[in-house]
SEDRENTOR-308697 format. One record per residue: residue in one letter; x, y, z of N, C-alpha, C in turn. Coordinates in steps of 0.2 Angstrom, whole numbers, plus 5000, padded with zeros to 4 digits. Example, Ala and Ser with C-alpha at 12.3 -4.5 7.8 and 13.67 -1.06 7.14 Angstrom:
2
A506649725039506249785039506649845039;S506449895035506849955036506450005039;
***
This chain:
313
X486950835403487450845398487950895401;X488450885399489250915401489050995398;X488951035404489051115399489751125398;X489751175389490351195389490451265391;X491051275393491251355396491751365390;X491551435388491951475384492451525386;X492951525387493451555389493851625385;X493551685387493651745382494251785384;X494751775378495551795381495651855378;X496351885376496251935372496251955365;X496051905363495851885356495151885354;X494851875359493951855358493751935359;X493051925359492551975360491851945360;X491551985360490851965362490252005358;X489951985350489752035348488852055351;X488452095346487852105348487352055350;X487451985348487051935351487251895355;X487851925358487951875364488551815361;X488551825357489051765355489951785354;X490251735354490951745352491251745346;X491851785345491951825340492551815341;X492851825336493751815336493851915332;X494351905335494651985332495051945326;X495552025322495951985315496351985317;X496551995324497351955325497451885329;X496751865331497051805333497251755329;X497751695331498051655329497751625323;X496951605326496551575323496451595315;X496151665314495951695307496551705303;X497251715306497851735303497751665300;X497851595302497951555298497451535294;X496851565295496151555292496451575285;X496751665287496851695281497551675275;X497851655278498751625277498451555272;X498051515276497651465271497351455265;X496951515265496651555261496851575252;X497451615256497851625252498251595249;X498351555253498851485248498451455245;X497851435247497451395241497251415236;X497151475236496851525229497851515225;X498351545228498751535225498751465221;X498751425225498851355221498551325218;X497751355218497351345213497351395204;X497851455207498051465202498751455197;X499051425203499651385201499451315196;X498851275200498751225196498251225189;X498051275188497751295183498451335177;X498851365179499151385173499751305173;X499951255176500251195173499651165170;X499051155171498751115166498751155159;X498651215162498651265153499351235151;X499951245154500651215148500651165145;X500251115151500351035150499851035143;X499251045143498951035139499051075133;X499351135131499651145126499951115124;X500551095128501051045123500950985120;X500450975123500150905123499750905115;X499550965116498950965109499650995103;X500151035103500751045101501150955098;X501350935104501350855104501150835097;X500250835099499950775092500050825088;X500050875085500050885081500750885077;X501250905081501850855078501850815074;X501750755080501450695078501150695071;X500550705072500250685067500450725060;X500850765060501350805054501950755053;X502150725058502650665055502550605054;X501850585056501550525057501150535046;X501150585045500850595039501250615033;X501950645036502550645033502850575029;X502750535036503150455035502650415031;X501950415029501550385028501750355022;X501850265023502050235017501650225011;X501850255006501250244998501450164995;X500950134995501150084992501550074986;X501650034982502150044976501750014969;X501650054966501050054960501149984957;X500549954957500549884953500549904946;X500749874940500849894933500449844931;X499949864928499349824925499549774917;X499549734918499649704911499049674906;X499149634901498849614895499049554891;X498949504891499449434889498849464881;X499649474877499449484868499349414865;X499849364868499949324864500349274867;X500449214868500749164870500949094865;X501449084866501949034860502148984865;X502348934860502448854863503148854867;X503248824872504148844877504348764876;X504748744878504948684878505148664886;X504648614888504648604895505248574898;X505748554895506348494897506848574902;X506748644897507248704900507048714906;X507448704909507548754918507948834916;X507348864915507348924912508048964916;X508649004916508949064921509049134916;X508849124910509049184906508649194900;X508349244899507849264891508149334889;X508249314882508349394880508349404872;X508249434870508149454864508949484859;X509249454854509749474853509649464843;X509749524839509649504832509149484831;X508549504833507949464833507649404833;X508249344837508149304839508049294847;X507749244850507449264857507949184858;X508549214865509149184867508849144873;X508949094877508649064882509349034886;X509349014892510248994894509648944901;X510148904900509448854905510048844911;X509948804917510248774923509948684920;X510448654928510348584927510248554936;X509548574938509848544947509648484945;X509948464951510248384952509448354953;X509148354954508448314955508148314949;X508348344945508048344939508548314933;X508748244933509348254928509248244922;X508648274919508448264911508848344911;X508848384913508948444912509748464911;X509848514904510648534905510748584905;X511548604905511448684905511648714898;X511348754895511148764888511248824889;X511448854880511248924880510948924872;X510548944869510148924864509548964862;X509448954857508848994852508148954854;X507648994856506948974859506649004852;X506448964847505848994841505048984843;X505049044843504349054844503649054838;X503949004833503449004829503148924829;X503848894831503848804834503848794838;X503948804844504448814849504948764850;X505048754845505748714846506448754848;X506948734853507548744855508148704853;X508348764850509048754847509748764849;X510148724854510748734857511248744854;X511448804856512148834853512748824860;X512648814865513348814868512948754876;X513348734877513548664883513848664889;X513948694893514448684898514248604902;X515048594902514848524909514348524916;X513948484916513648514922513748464928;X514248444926514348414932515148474935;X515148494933515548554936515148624936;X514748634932514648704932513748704931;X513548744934512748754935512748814931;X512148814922512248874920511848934922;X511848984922511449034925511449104918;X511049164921510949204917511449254910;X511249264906511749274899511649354897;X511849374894511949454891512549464885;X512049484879512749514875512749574875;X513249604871513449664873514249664870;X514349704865514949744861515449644858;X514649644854515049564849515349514854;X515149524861515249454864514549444869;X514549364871514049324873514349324882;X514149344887514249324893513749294897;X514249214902513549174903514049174912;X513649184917513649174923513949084926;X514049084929513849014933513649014940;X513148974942512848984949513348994957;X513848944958514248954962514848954961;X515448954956516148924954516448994957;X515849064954516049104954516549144950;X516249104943516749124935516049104933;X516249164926515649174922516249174913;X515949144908516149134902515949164898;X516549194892516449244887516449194879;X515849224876515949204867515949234864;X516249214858515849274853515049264851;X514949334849514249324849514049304842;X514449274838514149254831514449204831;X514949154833515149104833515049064838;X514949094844514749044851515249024854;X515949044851516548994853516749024857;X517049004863517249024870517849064869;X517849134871518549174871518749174878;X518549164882519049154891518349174894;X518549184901518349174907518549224911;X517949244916518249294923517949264927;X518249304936518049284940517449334942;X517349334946516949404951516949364960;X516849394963516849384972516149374974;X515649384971515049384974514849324973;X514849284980514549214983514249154978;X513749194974513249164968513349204963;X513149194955513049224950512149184949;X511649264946511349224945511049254940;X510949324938510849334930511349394928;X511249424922511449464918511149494915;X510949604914510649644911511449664906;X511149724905511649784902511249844900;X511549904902511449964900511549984896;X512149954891512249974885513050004886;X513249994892513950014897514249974899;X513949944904513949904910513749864910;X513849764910513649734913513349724919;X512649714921512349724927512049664929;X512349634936512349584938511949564942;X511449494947511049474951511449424954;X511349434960511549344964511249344969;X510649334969510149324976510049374978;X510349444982510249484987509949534983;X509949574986509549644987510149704980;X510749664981511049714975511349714970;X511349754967511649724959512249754958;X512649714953513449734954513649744947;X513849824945513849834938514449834937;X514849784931515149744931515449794924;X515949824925516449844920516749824913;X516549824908516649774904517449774903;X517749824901518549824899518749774904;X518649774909519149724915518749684918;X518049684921517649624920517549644930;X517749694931517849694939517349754942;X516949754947516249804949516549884947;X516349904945516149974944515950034951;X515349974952514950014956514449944958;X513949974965513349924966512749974970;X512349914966511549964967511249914972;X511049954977510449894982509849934982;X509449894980508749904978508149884983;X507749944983507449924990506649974988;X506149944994505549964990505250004998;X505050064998504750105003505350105008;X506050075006506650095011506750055014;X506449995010506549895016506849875008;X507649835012507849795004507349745000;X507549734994507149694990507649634987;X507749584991508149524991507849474985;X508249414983508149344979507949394972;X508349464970508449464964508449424958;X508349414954508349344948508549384940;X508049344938508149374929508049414930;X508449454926508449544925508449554917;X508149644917508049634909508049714910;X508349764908508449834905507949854899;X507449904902506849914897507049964897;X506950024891506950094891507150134898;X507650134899507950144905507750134912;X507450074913507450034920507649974919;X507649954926507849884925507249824928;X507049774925506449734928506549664932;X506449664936506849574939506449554943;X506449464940506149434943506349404952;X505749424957505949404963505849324963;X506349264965506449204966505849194971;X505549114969505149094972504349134973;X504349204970503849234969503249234962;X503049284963502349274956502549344955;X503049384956503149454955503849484951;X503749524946504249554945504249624945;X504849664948504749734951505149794944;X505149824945505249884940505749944944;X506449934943506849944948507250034944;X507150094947507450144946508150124947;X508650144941509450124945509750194947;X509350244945509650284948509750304955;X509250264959509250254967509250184969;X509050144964508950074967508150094969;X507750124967507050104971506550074967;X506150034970505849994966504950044964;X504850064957504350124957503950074954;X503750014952503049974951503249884952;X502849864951502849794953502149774947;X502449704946501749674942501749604947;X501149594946501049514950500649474944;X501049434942501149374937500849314941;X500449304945500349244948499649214944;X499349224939498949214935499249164931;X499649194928500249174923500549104926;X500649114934501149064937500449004937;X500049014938499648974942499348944935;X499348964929499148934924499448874920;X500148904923500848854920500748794923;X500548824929500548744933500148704933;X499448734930499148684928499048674923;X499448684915499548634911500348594911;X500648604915501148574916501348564925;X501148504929501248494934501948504939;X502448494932503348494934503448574931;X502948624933503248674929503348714937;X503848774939504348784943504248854943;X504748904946504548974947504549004942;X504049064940504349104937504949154936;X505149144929505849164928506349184922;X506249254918506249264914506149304908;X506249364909505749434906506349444900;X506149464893506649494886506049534883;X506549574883506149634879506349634873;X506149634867506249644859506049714857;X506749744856506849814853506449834849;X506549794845506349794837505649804837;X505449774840504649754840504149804845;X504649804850504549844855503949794859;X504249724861503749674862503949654870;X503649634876504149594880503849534882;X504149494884503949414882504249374891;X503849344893504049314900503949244899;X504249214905504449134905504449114912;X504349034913504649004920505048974918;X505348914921505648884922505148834921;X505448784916504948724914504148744913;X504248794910503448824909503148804901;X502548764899502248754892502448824887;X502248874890502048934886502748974888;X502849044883503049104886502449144881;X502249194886502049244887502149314883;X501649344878501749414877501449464881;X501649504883501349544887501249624887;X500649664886500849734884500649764892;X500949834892500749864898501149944899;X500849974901501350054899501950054904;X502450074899503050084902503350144901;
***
C-alpha cells in the first residue's frame, strides 16, 4: 500500500496526538468559515421569503374567498302558485295578448301560416262559456296580429313584423290611425298607467310615449347580471312587470326600476297539462291581471283551459 506523506507548511501544526492541525489562517478554515457563514445567511434569507411568500399567500385566499363570497350568485326566488280555478279557452286562438279591460277579459290572437284556421283577432274571451267574441280583424295576409293594451280611452294593438301597431277607440273598436316604432319585431304590450310598455323578442322593453307614440326610454332586463331574452306577453301588477319567456314554461317577475328580474314561476305543470288535453296546444302565453277582483288569469296559445292562479305578490 502506497504510504501517504503529509507535508506540514506554515499553516499546519502538529497537535498533542501527533496529528495534523490547520491553524485559523489557513486558506482552508477561512473558507470553511466564509462558507459557513453564508449558509446560515442564506438559510436565513430563505426562511424570511417563505414567511412573505406564505403570508401573502394566506392574505391571497382570503381575499379571494371575501370576493369569491361577495360575488356569490343567489338564485332568483321561485314564486310559488295555486291554480283557484280554471274556465273553458277556445282552442282555434293562437294566444299573443290577455288583459283584463271594464271587467271583461280582452284576448288579441296571431295567424302563422301553418296553421291556416287561425286569424288575427282582438276580442272578448268569456269565461263563463268560453266562448270568443270578435271585435276587430286585421288582414293577415298582410299583418300578423300580436299583443294589445288600452290606456286613456284607446285600444293599441302591435303587429309582428311591419313594424306599425294600430290605434282604436276603446268603446267602439273603430280604428283611429296607426304608428310606426324601429324595433325589428312587435311582440306585446303592458302600461303603467304612463307609458306604453313594449316587448319584441329581446332582453328589452321600450317605453313607448303615448302623446307621440315614439320611445321614452328602454329597460333591459336581466337576472343575477345575464340578459333575459324572448320577452313575450307582459302584464303590469301592482307595480312590476310579469312576462312570459317564448318557448319556455316560465314567467319572470321584472323590477322596472332596474330591469331585474326578483322571482320567476315555472308554469310547466300547467304547460304539460294543456298538452295533454289538447295535442295542438303551443307555448305558453299570456298573464291578465283583474283589478277589480284582484284575480290573475294565464293562457297558451291554443291551450283548452285558462288558468286562475293565487300566489303572494
Amino acid at each position: 500500500m502506497r504510504r501517504m506523506t503529509v507535508r506540514i507548511n506554515k499553516y499546519q501544526g502538529v497537535n498533542t496526538l501527533g496529528k495534523v492541525s490547520l491553524n485559523k489562517e489557513h486558506p482552508f478554515c477561512k473558507l470553511l468559515r466564509y462558507n459557513f457563514t453564508l449558509s446560515k445567511y442564506m438559510r436565513q434569507l430563505s426562511i424570511t421569503l417563505f414567511s412573505i411568500i406564505f403570508l401573502n399567500s394566506c392574505s391571497g385566499d382570503s381575499e379571494n374567498s371575501g370576493s369569491e363570497t361577495s360575488q356569490f350568485i343567489q338564485p332568483t326566488p321561485v314564486i310559488n302558485y295555486a291554480v283557484t280555478k280554471y274556465f273553458a279557452h277556445d282552442t282555434s286562438l293562437f294566444t299573443e295578448g290577455l288583459l283584463f279591460h271594464n271587467g271583461h277579459l280582452f284576448e288579441s290572437t296571431g295567424s302563422p301560416e301553418e296553421f291556416p284556421q287561425t286569424r288575427s283577432l282582438i276580442g272578448i274571451s268569456d269565461l263563463t262559456t268560453g266562448k270568443f267574441t270578435s271585435k276587430i280583424e286585421i288582414d293577415k295576409s298582410r299583418y300578423f296580429g300580436e299583443g294589445i293594451v288600452f290606456l286613456n280611452n284607446k285600444l293599441y294593438q302591435l303587429t309582428y313584423k311591419n313594424k306599425v301597431g294600430f290605434i282604436y277607440d276603446a268603446k267602439t273598436f273603430k280604428r283611429m290611425g296607426q304608428f310606426k316604432y324601429s324595433n325589428n319585431e312587435g311582440w306585446s304590450l303592458t302600461t303603467d298607467g304612463t307609458n306604453l310598455i313594449m316587448s319584441d323578442g329581446t332582453d328589452v322593453l321600450t317605453y313607448l310615449d303615448t302623446a307621440k307614440l315614439t320611445p321614452a326610454k328602454t329597460l333591459r332586463v336581466t337576472e343575477n347580471g345575464y340578459p333575459v331574452d324572448k320577452l313575450n306577453e307582459l302584464e303590469f301588477i301592482k307595480g312590476f312587470i310579469y312576462a312570459n319567456i317564448w318557448t319556455s314554461d316560465f314567467i319572470v317577475k321584472i323590477d322596472p326600476a332596474n330591469g331585474e328580474v326578483v322571482g320567476k314561476f315555472d308554469l310547466s305543470a300547467l304547460a304539460n297539462e294543456a298538452k295533454g288535453i289538447n295535442s295542438n296546444a303551443d307555448v305558453l302565453n299570456g298573464i291578465a291581471y283583474d283589478s277589480i277582483s284582484d284575480k290573475v288569469y294565464v293562457t297558451g296559445k291554443r291551450w283548452a283551459n285558462i288558468y286562475q292562479i293565487q300566489f303572494s305578490r
